[in-house]
Each structure stands twice: as C-alpha cells, then as structure tokens.
C-alpha positions as CSV (number, residue, x, y, z in Angstrom):
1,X,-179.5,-25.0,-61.6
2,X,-181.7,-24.7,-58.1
3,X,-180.8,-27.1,-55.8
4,X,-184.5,-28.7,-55.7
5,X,-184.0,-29.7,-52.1
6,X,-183.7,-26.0,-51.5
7,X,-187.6,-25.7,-53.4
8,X,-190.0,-25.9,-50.4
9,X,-193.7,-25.3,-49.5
10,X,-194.0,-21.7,-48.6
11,X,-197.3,-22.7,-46.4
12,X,-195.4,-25.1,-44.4
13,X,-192.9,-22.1,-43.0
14,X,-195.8,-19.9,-42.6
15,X,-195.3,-17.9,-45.3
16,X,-198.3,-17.2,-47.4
17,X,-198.3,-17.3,-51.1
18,X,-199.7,-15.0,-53.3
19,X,-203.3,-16.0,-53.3
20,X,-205.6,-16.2,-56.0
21,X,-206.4,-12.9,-58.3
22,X,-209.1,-12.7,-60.6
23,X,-208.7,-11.3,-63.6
24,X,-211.5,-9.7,-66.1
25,X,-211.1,-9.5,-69.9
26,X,-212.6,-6.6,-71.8
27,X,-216.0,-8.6,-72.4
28,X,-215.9,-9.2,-68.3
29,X,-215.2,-5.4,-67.8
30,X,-218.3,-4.5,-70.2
31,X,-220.8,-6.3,-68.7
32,X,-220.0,-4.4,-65.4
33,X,-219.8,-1.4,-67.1
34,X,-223.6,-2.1,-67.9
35,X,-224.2,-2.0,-64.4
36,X,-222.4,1.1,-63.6
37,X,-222.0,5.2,-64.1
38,X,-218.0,5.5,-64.7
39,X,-219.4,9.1,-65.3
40,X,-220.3,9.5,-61.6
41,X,-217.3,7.3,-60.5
42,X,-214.6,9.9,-62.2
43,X,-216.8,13.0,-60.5
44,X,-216.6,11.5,-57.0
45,X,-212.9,10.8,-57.3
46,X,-212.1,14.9,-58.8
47,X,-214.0,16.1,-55.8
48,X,-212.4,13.4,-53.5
49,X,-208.6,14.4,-54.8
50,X,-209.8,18.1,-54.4
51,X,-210.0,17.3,-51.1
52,X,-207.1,16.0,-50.7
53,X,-208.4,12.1,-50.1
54,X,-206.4,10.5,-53.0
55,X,-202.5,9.7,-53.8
56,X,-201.2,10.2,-57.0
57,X,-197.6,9.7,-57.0
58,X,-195.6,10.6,-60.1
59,X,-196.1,8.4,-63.4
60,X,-193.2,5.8,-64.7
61,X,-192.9,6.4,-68.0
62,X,-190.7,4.6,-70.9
63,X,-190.8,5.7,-74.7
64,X,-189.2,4.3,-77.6
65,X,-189.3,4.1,-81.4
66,X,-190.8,0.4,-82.8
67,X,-189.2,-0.8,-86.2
68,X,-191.4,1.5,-88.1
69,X,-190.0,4.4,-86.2
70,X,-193.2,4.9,-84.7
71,X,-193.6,6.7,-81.5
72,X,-194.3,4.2,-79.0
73,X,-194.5,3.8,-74.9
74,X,-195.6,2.8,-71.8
75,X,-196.7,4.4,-68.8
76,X,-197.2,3.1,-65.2
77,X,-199.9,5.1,-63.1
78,X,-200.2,4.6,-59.5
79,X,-203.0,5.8,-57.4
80,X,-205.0,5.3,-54.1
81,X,-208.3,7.0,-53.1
82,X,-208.7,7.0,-49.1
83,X,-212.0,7.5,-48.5
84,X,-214.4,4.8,-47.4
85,X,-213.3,1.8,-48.5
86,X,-210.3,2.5,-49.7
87,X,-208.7,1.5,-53.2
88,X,-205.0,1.3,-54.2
89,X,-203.7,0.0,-57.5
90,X,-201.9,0.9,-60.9
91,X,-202.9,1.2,-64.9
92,X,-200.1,0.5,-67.1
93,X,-201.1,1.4,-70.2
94,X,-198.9,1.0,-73.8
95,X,-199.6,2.5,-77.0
96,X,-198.0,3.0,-80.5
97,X,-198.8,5.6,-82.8
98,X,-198.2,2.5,-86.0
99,X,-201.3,0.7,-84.0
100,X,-204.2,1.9,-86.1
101,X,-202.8,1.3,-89.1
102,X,-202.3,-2.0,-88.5
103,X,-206.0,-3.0,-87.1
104,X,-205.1,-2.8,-83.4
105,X,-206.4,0.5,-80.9
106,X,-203.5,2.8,-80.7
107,X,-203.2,1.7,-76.7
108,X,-204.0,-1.2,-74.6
109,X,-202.7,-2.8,-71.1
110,X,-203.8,-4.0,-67.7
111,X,-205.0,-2.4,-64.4
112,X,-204.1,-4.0,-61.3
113,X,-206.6,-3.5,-57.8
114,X,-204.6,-3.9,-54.4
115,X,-206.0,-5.3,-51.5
116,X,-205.4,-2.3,-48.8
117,X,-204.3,-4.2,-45.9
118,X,-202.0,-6.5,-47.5
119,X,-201.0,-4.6,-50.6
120,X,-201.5,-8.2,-52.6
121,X,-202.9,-8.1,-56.0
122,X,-206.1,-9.0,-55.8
123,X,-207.6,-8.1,-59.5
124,X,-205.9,-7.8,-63.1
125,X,-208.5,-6.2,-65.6
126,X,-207.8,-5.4,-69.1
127,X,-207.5,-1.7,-69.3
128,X,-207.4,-0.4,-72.7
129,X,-212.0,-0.2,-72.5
130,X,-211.6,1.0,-69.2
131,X,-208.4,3.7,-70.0
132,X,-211.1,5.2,-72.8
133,X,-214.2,5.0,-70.5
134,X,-212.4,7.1,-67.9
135,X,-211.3,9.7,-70.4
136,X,-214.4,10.1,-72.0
137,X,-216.0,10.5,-68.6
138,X,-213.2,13.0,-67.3
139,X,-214.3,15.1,-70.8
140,X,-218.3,14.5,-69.8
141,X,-218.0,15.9,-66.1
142,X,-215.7,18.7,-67.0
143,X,-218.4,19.6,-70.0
144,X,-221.1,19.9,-67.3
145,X,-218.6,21.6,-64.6
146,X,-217.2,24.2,-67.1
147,X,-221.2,24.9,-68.1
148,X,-221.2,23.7,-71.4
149,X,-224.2,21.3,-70.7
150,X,-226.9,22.6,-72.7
151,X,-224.3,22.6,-75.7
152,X,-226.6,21.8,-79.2
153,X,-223.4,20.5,-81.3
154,X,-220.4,18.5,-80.6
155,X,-217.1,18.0,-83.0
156,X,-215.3,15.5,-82.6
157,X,-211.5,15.2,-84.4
158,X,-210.0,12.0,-84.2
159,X,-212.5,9.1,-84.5
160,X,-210.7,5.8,-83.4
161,X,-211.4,4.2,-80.0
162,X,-211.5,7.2,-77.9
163,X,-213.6,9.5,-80.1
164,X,-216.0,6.5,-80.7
165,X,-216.4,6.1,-76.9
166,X,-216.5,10.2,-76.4
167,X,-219.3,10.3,-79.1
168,X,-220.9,7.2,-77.3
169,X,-220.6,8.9,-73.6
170,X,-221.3,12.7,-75.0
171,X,-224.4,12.0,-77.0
172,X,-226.0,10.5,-73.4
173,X,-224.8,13.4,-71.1
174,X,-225.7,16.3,-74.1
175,X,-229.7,16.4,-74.0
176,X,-229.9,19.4,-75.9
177,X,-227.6,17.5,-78.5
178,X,-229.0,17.8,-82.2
179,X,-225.7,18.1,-83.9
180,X,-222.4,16.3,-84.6
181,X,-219.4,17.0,-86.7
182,X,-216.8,15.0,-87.0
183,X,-213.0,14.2,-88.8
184,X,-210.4,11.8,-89.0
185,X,-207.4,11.8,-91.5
186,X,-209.4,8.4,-92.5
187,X,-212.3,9.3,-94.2
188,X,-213.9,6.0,-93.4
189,X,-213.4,5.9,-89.8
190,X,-215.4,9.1,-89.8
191,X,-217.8,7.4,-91.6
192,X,-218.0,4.4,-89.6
193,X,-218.6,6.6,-86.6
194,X,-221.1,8.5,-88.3
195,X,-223.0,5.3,-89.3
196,X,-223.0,4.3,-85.7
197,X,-224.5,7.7,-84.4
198,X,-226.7,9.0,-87.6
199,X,-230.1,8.2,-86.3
200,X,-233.2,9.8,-84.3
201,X,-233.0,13.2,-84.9
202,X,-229.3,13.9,-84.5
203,X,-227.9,15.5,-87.6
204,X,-224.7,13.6,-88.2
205,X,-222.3,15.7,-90.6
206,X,-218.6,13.9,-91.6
207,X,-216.0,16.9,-92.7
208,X,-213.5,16.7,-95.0
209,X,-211.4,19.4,-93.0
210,X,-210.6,19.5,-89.3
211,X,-211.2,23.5,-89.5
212,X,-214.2,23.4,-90.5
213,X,-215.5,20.6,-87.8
214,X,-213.7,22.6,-85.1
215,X,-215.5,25.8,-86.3
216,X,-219.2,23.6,-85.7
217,X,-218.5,22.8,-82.6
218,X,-220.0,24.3,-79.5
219,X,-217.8,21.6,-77.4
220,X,-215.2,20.3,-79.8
221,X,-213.4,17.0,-78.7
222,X,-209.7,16.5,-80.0
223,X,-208.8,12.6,-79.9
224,X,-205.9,12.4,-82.2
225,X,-202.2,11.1,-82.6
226,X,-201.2,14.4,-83.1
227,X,-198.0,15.3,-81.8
228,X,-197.7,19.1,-83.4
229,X,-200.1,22.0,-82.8
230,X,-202.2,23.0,-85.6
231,X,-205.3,24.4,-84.3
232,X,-205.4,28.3,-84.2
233,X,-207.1,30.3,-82.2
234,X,-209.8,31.5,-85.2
235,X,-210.4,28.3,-85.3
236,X,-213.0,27.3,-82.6
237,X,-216.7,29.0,-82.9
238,X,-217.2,32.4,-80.5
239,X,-218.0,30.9,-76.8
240,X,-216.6,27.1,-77.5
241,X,-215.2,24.9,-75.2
242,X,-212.5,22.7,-76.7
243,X,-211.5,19.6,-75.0
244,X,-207.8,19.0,-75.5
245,X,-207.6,15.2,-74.7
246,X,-204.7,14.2,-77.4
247,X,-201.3,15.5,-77.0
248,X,-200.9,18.5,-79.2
249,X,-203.5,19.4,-81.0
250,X,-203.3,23.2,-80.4
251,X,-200.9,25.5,-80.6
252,X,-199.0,27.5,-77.8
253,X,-201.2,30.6,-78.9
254,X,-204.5,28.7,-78.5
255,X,-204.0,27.8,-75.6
256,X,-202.2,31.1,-74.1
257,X,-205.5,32.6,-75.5
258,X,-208.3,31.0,-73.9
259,X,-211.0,32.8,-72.3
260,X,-210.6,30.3,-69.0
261,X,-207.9,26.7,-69.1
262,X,-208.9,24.1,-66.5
263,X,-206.6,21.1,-66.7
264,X,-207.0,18.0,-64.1
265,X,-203.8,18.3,-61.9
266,X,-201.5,21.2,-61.6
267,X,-198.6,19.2,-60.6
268,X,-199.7,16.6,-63.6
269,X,-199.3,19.6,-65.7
270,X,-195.9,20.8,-64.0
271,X,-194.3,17.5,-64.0
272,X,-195.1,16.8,-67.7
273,X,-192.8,19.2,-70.1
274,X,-193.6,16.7,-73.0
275,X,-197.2,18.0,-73.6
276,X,-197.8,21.6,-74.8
277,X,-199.2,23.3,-71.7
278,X,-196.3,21.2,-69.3
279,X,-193.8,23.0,-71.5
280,X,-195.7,26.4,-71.5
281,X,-195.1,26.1,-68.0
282,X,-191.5,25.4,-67.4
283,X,-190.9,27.6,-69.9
284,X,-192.7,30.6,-67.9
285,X,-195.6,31.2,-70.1
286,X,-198.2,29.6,-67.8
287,X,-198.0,29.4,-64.1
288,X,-200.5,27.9,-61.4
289,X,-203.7,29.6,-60.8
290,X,-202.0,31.6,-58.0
291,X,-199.3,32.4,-60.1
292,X,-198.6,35.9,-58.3
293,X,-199.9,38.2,-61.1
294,X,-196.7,38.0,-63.4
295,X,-196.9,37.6,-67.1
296,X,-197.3,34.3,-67.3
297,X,-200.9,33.3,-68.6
298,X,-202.6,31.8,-65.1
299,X,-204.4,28.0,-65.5
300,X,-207.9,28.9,-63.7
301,X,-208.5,26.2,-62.4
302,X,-209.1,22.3,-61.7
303,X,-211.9,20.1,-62.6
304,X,-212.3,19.2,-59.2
305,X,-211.8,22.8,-57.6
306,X,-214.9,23.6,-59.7
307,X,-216.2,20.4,-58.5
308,X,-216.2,21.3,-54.6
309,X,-216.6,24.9,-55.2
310,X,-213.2,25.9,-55.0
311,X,-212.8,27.6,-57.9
312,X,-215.4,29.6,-60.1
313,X,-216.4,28.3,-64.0
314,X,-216.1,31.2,-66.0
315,X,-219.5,29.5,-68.1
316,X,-219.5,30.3,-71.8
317,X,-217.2,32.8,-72.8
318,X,-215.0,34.4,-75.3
319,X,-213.0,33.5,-77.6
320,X,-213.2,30.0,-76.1
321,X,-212.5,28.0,-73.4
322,X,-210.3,25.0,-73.2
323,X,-209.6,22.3,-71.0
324,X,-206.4,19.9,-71.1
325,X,-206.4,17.0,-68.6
326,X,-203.6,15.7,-69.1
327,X,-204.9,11.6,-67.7
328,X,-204.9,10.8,-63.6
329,X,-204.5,7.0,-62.5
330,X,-206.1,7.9,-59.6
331,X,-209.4,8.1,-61.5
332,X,-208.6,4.5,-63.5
333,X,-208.3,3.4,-60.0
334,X,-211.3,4.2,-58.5
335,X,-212.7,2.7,-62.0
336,X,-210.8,-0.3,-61.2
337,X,-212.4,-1.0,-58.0
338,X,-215.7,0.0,-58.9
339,X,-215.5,-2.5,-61.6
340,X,-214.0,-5.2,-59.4
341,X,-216.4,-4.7,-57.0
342,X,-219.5,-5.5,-59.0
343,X,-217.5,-8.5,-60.6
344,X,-217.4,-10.0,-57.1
345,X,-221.0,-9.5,-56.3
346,X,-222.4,-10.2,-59.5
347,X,-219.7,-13.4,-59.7
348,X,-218.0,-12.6,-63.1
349,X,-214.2,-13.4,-64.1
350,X,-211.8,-15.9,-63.7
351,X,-209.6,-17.0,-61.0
352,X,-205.9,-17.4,-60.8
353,X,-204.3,-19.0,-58.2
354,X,-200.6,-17.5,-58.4
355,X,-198.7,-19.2,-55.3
C-alpha cells in the first residue's frame, strides 16, 4: 500500500492538477452539429494541410480477433492544424466487423481537444457521430472538387451508419440529385435507408445486387466491411466517380484502371500496406504523382492539391474516376474544435473536474 502521509495536495506544492474537461455525448455533439457546416470545416483543413499548416503524425494502430473471430481494432489519430487559433488533439476510434450484427455501429470511441499552450485535455467528445460526419464530408468536398457536382444519381453500397450519414450529407450537397440506388448484404437495412430518403421527388431504388447499384451510379459510394475486392472495372457506368471509403471494395485492376485516383494523403497511402492502394504501392504498381514516369500507375493527385489549385481535376472522364481517402485525424481535429468551440459559447456539456 501508499504510505498516505506520502498523499498530498498537488496545489499546495504548486503544482497544478488537471483541471476540469468537458466532455459532450453524441446528443451534445448533434446539437452543435445543427449549428455548424462540418462540410466547410473538412474543406478548410484539406486546403490548410495543402499548405502545409497541419501535423499529422503517423496513426497507432492495434488489431486483433474478438471471440467470434471477428476482425476487430483500434486506432489512435493525432493531429494539429496551426493556423489561427490553433487546434491539437487525437480520435481514437474502435470498431469490430461482429458489431452490426449484434445491434451496435460497427465503430465508436472518443476525441480528445488539447489546449495549445498547456497540452491539457481540455474536451472528451464522443466520436463515433463525429468519425462518420467527417467522412461523409471528406466524400462531399472531394464530389465537388473532382467535378462530379451536377451528378443526377448516387449508389450507395453499404447502408449502416456511414452510408446513412453519406446519403444524409450527399442528398444536401447534390442539387441536381433525382436518383438513388442503394445495397447492403441486409436487405432491410437498405430498406430502412430507403424509407428514410424516398420522398419529394427523389426516385429511391433498393437493389438486390451490388453490380447493378454500382452500374446506376454517376457517383457511387462504397461503405462496407469488405475486406476483399470484388468490384471490376465494367462495373461502374462510363464517366463515374466511385468513392472508395471502405477498405477493399475494389479490385487491384479497378483501381490501376481509373481514368484519374485522388486519395487524401500520399504518405497516408504509403504508410498503410493494409488497404489495397497502400499495397499497390509498396509493391511498385502505384507510385506518387511525381512518380518519375516508370510503370507504375501515378495517383493524380490530393483532395487538397485540387483544393488550392495545385493539381488539376481531370472532371468527368473515362472509364471512371476513383477516389480512396484513406481517413486523416487532422480533419476529426479541426471537427473536434469546431464542435467544442460552439459548445463553449452556446454553454452545452458537462464538466469534469479530473485533479
């Protein structure tokens, strides 16, 4: 045991304690999302880390198998934006494959906000509404940046939490939207989603095939647990731009034969041999945009290159175009203190006091 006489006040040797945090549940965090554009948020921070403003060091990542010999992890994603004010802080989010099936989202877990001076915690949020706002709005500005704006009918494969909120986020950022298509292994989470959208004059169509929802789709969203490639380049209609947000949903040969691949990050990409395109490229077969003009198929370029002006969209083109971010904390962090921010003016959460 501690000697209790050694247990003192850390105030009375000058030495502060850790303060109070506040800390937002998911019904906190929706409320401020009413009050903000995540959409805009995530387009500030490409252009910001474009320009070299951000930090986003390398992710911690730890997998395992749970009893049901599901695939199951957790990763830790650091991240600071420097431009005025500052925000530092960290997403670790968990997930399990096993989750769905037993009523819970597939991932869930906390973001953290750090004050920049003192490096204390100053905010825990819940981070599994937030994790799937930020994706979907990564998939909305690189829609618009890739010129796929106009597009009159979205697919969407995969219809748990992040297709719901990609459908949700899409169908406000499409205006010439009139159709959606959509699949899921379970027919009634199609239908579910379908219920949700199918009204106005949005023609709302639940497939029983994921080639033929893919094949409707002038921007096709993939938003499964898919850890194998099975869509082929004949798949996706002439002039589509498929958004490759699940792990690996496409085959090595649809993605070595895009028209034009944008991806977030290239080191993301580089450092990440367990998705397709990270092992494409430590295997030789894709290489940074200036790649030198060997074989290897080039990535053309980042969301936030075309953001600045960088790099050049190709637009609309043949066979299809496809973009694979592959997640960057940096963007949950600039969520994060966006979100906190509005919590503190608008007086919402709950405080902690730690030490």
């Amino acid at each position: 045991m501690i000697d209790e006489r050694l247990w003192f006040d850390q105030a009375d040797t000058g030495l502060a304690g850790a303060g109070t945090v506040t800390v937002l549940s998911r019904d906190d965090v929706r409320g401020c999302l009413r009050d903000l554009d995540p959409v805009e948020v995530v387009r500030a921070t490409l252009a910001e880390h474009d320009r070299g403003r951000c930090v986003l060091p390398a992710e911690a990542y730890l997998r395992w198998e749970n009893a049901e010999g599901a695939y199951t992890r957790s990763i830790g994603m650091p991240g600071g934006v420097r431009s005025a004010p500052p925000s530092y802080g960290m997403k670790i989010i968990n997930a399990s494959v096993s989750n769905p099936a037993a009523g819970l989202d597939r991932a869930g877990g906390i973001g953290l906000c750090f004050d920049p001076e003192t490096a204390r915690i100053t905010t825990i949020l819940e981070a599994g509404l937030l994790s799937a706002v930020r994706t979907a709005a990564v998939s909305a500005v690189g829609v618009d940046a890739a010129g796929y704006a106009g597009a009159r009918s979205l697919a969407i494969v995969g219809c748990g939490a992040q297709g719901r909120m990609h459908a949700a986020l899409l169908r406000r950022r499409l205006p010439e939207l009139r159709a959606v298509s959509l699949f899921d292994r379970s027919p009634a989470a199609a239908r579910r989603l379908a219920a949700a959208l199918d009204h106005g004059d949005l023609r709302v169509t639940v497939h029983a095939d994921a080639r033929e929802a893919v094949a409707a789709g002038e921007v096709t969203v993939l938003t499964t647990t898919a850890d194998e490639g099975y869509v082929e380049p004949d798949w996706p209609r002439t002039g589509a731009l498929v958004v490759n947000v699940s792990l690996g949903d496409l085959t090595d040969a649809t993605l070595l034969g895009a028209a034009a691949l944008y991806v977030d990050d290239l080191d993301l990409v580089a450092d990440n041999p367990r998705r397709p395109l990270g092992r494409l490229m430590a295997a030789g077969l894709v290489a940074r945009p200036d790649g030198g003009g060997g074989p290897a198929r080039p990535i053309d370029a980042t969301l936030g290159g075309l953001l600045t002006g960088r790099n050049a969209a190709r637009g609309v083109a043949a066979p299809y175009v496809v973009l694979n971010p592959f997640g960057m904390g940096v963007l949950d962090v600039a969520l994060y203190a966006a979100v906190a921010a509005h919590a503190r003016r608008a007086g919402i959460g709950s405080p902690v006091r730690l030490g």
